[in-house]
C-alpha positions in Angstrom: 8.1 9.8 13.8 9.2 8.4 10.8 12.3 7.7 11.6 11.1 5.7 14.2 8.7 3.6 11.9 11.9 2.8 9.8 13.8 1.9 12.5 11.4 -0.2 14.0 11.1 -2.0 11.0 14.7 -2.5 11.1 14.6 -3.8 14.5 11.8 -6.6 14.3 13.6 -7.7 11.2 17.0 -8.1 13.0 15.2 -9.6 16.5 17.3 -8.9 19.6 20.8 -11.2 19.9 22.5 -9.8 23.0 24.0 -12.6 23.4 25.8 -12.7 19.9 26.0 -8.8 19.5 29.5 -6.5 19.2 28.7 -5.2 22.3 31.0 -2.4 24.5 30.5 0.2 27.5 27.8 2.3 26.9 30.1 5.2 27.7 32.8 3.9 24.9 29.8 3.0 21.8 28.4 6.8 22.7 31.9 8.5 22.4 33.1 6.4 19.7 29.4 7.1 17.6 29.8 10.8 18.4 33.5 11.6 18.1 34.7 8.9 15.4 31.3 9.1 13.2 29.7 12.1 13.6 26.4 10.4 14.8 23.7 11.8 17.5 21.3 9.9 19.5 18.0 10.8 17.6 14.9 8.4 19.1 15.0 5.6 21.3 12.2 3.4 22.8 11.9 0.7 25.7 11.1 -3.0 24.5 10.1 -5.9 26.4 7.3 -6.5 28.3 5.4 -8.9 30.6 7.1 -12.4 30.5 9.9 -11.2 28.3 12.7 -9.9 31.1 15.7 -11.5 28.2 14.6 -8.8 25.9 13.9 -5.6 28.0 15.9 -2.6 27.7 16.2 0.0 24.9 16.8 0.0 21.1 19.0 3.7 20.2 18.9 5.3 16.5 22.0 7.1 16.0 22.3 9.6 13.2 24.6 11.9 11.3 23.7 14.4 8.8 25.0 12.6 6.1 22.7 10.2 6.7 24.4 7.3 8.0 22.5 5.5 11.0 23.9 3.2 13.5 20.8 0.9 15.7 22.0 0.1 19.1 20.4 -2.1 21.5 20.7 -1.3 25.3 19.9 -4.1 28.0 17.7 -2.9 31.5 19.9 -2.6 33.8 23.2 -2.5 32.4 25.4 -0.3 31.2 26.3 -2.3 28.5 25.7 -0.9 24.8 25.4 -3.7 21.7 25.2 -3.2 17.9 22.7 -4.4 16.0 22.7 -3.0 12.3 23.8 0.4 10.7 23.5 1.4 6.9 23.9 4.6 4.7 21.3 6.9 3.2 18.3 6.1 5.1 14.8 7.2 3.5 11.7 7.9 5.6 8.4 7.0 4.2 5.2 8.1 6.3 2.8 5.6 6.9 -0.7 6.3 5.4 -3.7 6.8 8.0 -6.3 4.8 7.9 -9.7 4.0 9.5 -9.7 5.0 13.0 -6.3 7.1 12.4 -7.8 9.8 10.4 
């Protein structure tokens, strides 16, 4: 879960540019993650929604253990893979529950 919170945060900060991303085969950006870096597919979730058919598809959080992280974006549809950002020792922070969370 946190891992997801940190790289959704990365996500609405970076917006979706498919049309400006490095993008490649899906089947080439997986082997190339996994065999060249190390990395697994770790979380993913579907974006988009009504009235927004440009931006559906799937943002990808790829992982190593030594903590490197690569954030793919994956259009509906196609087969098509696109990078959007990828950094080094990543840090989780929880968010706090509040209210109607606890």
């Amino acid at each position: 879960m946190r891992l997801i919170v940190a790289a959704l945060a990365v996500a609405l900060t970076c917006g979706v540019a498919h049309s400006q991303a490095l993008c490649a085969p899906r089947k080439v950006v997986e082997k190339n993650l996994a065999q060249k870096n190390g990395q697994a597919l770790i979380a993913f979730w579907q974006t988009g929604g009504e009235g927004e058919k440009d931006g559906e598809g799937f943002f990808e959080i790829w992982a190593a253990p030594n903590r490197e992280v690569t954030l793919i974006f994956r259009k509906a549809g196609e087969e098509v893979s696109c990078f959007v950002a990828s950094g080094r020792n990543i840090n989780f922070r929880a968010p706090e529950a509040r209210g109607s969370d606890l």
